[in-house]
Residue, then its C-alpha position, 0 to 999 in steps of 0.5 A: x463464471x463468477x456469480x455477480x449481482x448488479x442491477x445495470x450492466x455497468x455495475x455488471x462490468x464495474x464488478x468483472x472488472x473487480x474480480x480480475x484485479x483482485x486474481x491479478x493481485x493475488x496471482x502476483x503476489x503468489x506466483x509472481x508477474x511472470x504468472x500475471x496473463x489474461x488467460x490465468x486471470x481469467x481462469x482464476x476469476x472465473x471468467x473466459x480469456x475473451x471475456x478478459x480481453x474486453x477490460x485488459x489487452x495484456x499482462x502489461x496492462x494488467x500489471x499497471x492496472x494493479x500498480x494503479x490499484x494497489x497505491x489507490x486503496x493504499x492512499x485512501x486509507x491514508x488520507x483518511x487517517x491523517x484527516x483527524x491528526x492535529x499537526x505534524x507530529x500526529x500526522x507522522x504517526x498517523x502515517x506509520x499506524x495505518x501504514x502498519x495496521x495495510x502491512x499487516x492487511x497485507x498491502x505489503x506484500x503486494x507493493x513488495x512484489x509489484x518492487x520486485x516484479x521485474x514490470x516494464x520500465x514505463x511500469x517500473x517509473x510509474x511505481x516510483x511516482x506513485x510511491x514518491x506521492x505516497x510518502x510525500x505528506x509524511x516528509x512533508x510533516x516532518x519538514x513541517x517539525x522543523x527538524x534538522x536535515x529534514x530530507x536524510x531525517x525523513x528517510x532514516x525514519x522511513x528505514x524503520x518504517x520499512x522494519x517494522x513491516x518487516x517484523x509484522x511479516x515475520x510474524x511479531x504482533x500489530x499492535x506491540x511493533x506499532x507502539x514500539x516503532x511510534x516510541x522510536x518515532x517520537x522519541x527522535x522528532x521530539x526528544x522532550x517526549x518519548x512517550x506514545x499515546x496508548x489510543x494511538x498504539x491501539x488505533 
């Protein structure tokens, strides 16, 4: 059994809980969903199979526990990075800057497995929602930048979003994809400036 240390059982379980979803998440992202089941869970967390039932039910509900989960920490970090942006524009790149910096985190991975899981279809709307209010605030600021065909810009935008996270998979380094991702970036929202700030390629 784990070693957990809680000073109420509700902390106590607060932390099992804990300890369950992050086995799931990494068995899904190293073995796949089929690998996801209470038993194998539990066995990686260090805890019996009845002990599992008592916070998960099935591989179904540990899978939309992870999807949950997954776009939870996700999204706090992004709240928290387009909290200090000043207008669109820095919205936009404070979108892709934390987006890179979860990617390189591996937050990628598991979103591309969870994509690529094969989840019930209850669970496969449920991403789609999820990730539809993930992306919202960015197509909302560029929206906001008045662009034309903001929805097709939004998306074309997104493409390099996409390769971008690819490259750091790959292994090219944060902080020269970053930067050269928000030149790009810049440079088709506001052509009369192709530069990007060096505070904001570091961040």
């Amino acid at each position: 059994m784990p070693k957990i240390n809680a000073s109420t059982v509700a902390e106590h379980r607060a932390q099992q809980r804990e300890a369950l979803i992050e086995a799931a998440i990494d068995i899904l992202v190293n073995e796949g969903a089929a690998a996801v089941t209470p038993a194998a869970v539990g066995a990686r967390a260090g805890l019996a199979r009845s002990s599992v039932y008592q916070y998960f039910d099935s591989s179904a509900a540990l899978l939309s526990t992870i999807t949950e989960e997954a776009f939870r920490r996700s999204n706090e970090a992004l709240t928290r990075a387009l909290a200090t942006a000043n207008g669109p524009l820095e919205r936009v790149e404070a979108f892709f800057v934390e987006s890179l910096r979860l990617g390189a985190g591996g937050a990628h991975r598991l979103s591309a497995a969870l994509m690529n899981a094969g989840l019930p279809p209850a669970c496969q709307q449920r991403l789609m929602e999820l990730h539809l209010e993930q992306v919202e605030p960015f197509r909302a600021a560029v929206r906001e930048l008045d662009t034309p065909e903001p929805a097709l810009t939004a998306d074309l935008i997104a493409g390099m979003l996409h390769t971008a996270l690819a490259a750091i998979e790959n292994g090219a380094p944060l902080e020269t994809v970053t930067h050269r991702t928000l030149a790009l970036v810049r440079r088709c929202l506001d052509p009369a400036s192709g530069t990007v700030r060096t505070s904001e390629a570091g961040r």
